[in-house]
TIDO-23361 format. One record per residue (C-alpha): x, y, z; residue in one letter. Coordinates in pm, whole numbers, plus 50000, padded with zeros to 5 digits. Last residue first. Layout:
residues N
+-------+-------+-------+----+
:     u :     v :     w : aa :
+-------+-------+-------+----+
:     X :     Y :     Z :  A :
...
+-------+-------+-------+----+
END
This chain:
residues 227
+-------+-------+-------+----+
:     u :     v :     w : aa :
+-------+-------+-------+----+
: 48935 : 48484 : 49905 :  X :
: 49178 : 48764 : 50072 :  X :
: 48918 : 48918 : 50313 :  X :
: 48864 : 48574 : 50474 :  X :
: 49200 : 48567 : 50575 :  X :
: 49309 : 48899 : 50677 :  X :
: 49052 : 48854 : 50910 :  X :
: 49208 : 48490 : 51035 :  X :
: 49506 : 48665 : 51061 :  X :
: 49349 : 48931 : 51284 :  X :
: 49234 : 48661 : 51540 :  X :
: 48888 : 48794 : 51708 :  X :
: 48662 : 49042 : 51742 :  X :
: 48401 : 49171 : 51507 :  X :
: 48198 : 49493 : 51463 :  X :
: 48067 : 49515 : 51112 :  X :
: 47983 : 49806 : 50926 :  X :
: 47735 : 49909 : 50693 :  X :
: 47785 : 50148 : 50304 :  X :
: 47635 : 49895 : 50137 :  X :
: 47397 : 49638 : 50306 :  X :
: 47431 : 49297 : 50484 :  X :
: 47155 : 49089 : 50509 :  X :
: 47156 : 48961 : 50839 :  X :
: 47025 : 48590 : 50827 :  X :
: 47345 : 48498 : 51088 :  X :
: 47155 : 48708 : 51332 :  X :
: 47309 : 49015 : 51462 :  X :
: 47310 : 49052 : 51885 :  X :
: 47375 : 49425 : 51879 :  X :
: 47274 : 49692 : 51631 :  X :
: 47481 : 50012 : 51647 :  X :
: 47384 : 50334 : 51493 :  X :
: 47647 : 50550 : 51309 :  X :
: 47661 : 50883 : 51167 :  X :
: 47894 : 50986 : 50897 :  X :
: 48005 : 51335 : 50770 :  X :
: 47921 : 51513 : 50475 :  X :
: 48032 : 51832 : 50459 :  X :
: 47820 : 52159 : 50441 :  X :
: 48023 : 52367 : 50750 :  X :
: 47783 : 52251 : 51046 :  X :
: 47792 : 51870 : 50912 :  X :
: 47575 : 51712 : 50693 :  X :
: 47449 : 51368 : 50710 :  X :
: 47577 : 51050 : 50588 :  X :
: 47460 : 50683 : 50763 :  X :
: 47652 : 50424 : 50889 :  X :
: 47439 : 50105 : 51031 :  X :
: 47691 : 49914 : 51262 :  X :
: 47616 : 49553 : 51307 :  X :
: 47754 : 49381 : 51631 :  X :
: 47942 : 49098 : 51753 :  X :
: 48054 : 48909 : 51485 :  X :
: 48308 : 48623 : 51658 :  X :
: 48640 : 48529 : 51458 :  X :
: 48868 : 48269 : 51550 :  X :
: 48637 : 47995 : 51567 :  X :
: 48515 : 48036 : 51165 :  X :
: 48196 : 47983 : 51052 :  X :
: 48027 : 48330 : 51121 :  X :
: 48287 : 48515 : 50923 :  X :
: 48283 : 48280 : 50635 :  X :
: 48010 : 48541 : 50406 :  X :
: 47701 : 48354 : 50338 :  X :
: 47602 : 48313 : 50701 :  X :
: 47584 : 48735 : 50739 :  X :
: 47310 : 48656 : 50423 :  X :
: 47466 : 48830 : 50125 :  X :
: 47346 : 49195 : 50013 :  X :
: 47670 : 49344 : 49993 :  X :
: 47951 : 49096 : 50074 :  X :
: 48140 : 49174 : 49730 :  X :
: 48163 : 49531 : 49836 :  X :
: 48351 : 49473 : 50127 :  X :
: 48146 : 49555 : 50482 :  X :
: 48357 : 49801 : 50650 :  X :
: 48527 : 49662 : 50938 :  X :
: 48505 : 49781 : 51294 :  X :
: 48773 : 49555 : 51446 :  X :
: 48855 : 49414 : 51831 :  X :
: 49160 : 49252 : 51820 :  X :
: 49378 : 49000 : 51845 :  X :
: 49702 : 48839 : 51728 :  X :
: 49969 : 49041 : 51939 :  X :
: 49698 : 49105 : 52222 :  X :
: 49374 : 49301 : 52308 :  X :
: 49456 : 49547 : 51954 :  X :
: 49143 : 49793 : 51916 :  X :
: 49009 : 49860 : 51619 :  X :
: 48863 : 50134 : 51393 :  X :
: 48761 : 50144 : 51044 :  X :
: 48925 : 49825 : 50857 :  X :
: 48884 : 49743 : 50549 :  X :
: 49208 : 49823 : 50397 :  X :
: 49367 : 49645 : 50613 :  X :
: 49705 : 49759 : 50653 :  X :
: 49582 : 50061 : 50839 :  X :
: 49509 : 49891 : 51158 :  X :
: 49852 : 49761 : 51180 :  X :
: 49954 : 50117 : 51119 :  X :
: 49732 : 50264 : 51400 :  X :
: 49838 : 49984 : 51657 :  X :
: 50183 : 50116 : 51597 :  X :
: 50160 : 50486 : 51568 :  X :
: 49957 : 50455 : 51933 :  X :
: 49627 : 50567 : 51920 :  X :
: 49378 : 50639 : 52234 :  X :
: 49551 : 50919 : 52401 :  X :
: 49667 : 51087 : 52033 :  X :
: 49281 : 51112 : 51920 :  X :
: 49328 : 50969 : 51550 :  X :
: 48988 : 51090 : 51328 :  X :
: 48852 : 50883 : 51031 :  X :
: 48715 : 50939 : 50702 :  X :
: 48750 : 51327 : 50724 :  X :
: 48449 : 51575 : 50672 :  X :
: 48645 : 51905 : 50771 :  X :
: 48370 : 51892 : 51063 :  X :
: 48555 : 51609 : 51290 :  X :
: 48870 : 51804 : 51172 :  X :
: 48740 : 52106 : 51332 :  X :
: 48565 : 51948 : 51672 :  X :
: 48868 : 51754 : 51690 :  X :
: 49096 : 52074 : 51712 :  X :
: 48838 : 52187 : 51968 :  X :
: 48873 : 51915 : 52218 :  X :
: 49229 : 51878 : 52215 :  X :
: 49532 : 51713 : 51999 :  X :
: 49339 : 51591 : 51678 :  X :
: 49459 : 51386 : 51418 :  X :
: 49283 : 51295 : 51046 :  X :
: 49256 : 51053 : 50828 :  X :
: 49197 : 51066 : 50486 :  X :
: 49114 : 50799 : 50213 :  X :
: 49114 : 50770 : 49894 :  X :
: 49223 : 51146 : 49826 :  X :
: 48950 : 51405 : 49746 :  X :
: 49152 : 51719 : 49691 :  X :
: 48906 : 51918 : 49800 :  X :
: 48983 : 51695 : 50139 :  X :
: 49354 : 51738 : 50111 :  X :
: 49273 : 52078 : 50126 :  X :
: 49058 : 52104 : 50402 :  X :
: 49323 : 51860 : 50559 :  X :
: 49616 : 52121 : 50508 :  X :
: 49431 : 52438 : 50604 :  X :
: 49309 : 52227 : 50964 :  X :
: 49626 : 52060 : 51037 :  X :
: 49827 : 52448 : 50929 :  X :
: 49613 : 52641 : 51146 :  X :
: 49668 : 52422 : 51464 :  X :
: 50053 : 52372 : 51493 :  X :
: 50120 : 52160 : 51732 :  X :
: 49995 : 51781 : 51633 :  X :
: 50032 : 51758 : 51273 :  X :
: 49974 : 51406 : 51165 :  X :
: 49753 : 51426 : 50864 :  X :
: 49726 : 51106 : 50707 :  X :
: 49689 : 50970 : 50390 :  X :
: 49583 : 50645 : 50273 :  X :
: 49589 : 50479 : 49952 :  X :
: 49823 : 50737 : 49763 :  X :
: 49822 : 50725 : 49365 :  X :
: 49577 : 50984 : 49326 :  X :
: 49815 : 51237 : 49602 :  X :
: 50128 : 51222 : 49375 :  X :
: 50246 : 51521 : 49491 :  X :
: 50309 : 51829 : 49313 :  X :
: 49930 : 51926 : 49411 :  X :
: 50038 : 51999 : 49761 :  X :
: 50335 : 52236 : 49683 :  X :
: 50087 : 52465 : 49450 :  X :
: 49832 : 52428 : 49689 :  X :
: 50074 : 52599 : 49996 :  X :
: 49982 : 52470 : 50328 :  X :
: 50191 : 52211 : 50233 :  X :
: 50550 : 52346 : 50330 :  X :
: 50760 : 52104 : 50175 :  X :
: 51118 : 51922 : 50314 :  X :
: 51036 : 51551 : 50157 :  X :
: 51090 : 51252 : 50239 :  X :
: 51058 : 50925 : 50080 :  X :
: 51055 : 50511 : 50191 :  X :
: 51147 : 50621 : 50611 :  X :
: 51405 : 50526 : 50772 :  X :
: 51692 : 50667 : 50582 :  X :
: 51560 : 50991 : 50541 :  X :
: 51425 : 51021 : 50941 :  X :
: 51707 : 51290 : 51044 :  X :
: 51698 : 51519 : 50738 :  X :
: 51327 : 51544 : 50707 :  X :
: 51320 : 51603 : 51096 :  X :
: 51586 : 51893 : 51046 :  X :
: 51421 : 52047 : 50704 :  X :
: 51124 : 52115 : 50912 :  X :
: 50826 : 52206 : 50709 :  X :
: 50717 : 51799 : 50697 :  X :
: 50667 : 51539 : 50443 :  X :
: 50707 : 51142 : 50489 :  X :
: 50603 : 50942 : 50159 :  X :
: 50530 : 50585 : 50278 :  X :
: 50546 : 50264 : 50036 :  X :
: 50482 : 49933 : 50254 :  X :
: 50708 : 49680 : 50364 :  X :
: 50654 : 49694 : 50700 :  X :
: 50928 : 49862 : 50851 :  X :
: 50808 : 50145 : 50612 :  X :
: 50446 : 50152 : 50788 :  X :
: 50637 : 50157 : 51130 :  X :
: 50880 : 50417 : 51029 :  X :
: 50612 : 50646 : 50881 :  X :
: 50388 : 50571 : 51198 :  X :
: 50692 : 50655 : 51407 :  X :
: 50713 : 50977 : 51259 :  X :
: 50399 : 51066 : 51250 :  X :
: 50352 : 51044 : 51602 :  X :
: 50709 : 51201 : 51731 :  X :
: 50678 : 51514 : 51503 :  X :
: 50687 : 51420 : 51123 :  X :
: 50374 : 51585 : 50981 :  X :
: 50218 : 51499 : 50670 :  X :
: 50182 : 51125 : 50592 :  X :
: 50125 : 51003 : 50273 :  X :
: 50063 : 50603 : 50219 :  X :
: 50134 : 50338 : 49972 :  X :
: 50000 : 50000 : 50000 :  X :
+-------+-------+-------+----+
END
């Protein structure tokens, strides 16, 4: 997979490490020609680029990027300028980080696909989680499980919950159905809005768009997904 991550303070750079340690393609950009300097060996790319600047942000590949993240921590204007315009951008997939209450309340309402709170996420369970593609939010219990909120792949859609090898295997255990709906947020972007269904029968039908919460062997996941 190949990944973007902007801002290389002590969180993003040990996700760019991480993701690079395993085997993936990471592009590492910060302001600070000191971290760029210090991390160029250990991380796939970096680059010294100030990305609050357009012309600077659309010089980089940003179509071919699976994931990007936003990891500035310190510096509030430049997280929010930088994922509003990763967001016009419309990258696969962007994830945001927020430091405080109010820098989450931004991001949260910039429209992105998932938010990092920096007391919850460690670079490392964050990277693991990012590996699969599927895979919302989760949250690691040991070195082969975890608790997953996967979004339903689009070969899935509108198969019986029995239909899919989740419920057969003894490493995995559906727990709950997440219905994710879109509404708008406070400054016109669409943001999603979740209801949780517990006790799911194995007729579920599952539906576009839905989530699954499972928990279980991450392997096994990994797994099933790959058929």
């Amino acid at each position: 997979m190949k990944f973007l991550v902007v801002g290389l303070g002590n969180f993003g750079a040990a996700l760019s490490m991480k993701l690079t340690s395993m085997g993936h393609e990471v592009i590492g950009v910060d302001i600070n020609m000191s971290k760029v300097e210090a991390l160029k060996d250990k991380i796939t790319h970096t680059v010294a680029m100030d990305l609050t600047d357009l012309q600077n942000l659309n010089s980089l590949p940003l179509k071919e990027m699976d994931v990007v993240v936003v990891a500035i921590g310190e510096d509030f204007a430049a997280s929010v300028l930088v994922t509003a315009l990763l967001k016009q951008s419309k990258v696969k997939k962007l994830i945001g980080r927020a430091i405080n209450d109010t820098h989450r309340t931004v991001i949260e309402a910039l429209g992105v696909d998932e938010l990092l709170l920096p007391e919850q996420d460690s670079a490392e369970k964050v990277a693991k989680r990012l590996t699969i593609p599927m895979v919302e939010n989760s949250y690691e219990i040991c070195d082969e499980s975890a608790m997953l909120e996967l979004r339903i792949p689009q070969r899935f859609y509108y198969q019986r919950l029995s239909e899919t090898g989740f419920t057969r295997s003894s490493n995995l255990k559906v727990v709950a159905y997440v219905h994710v709906e879109n509404e708008k947020s406070l400054l016109g972007h669409a943001r999603k809005v979740k209801k949780l269904e517990l006790d799911v029968h194995p007729d579920k039908e599952l539906k576009p768009g839905d989530h699954l919460i499972l928990i279980g062997n991450v392997k096994e996941l990994k797994r099933i997904l790959a058929k």
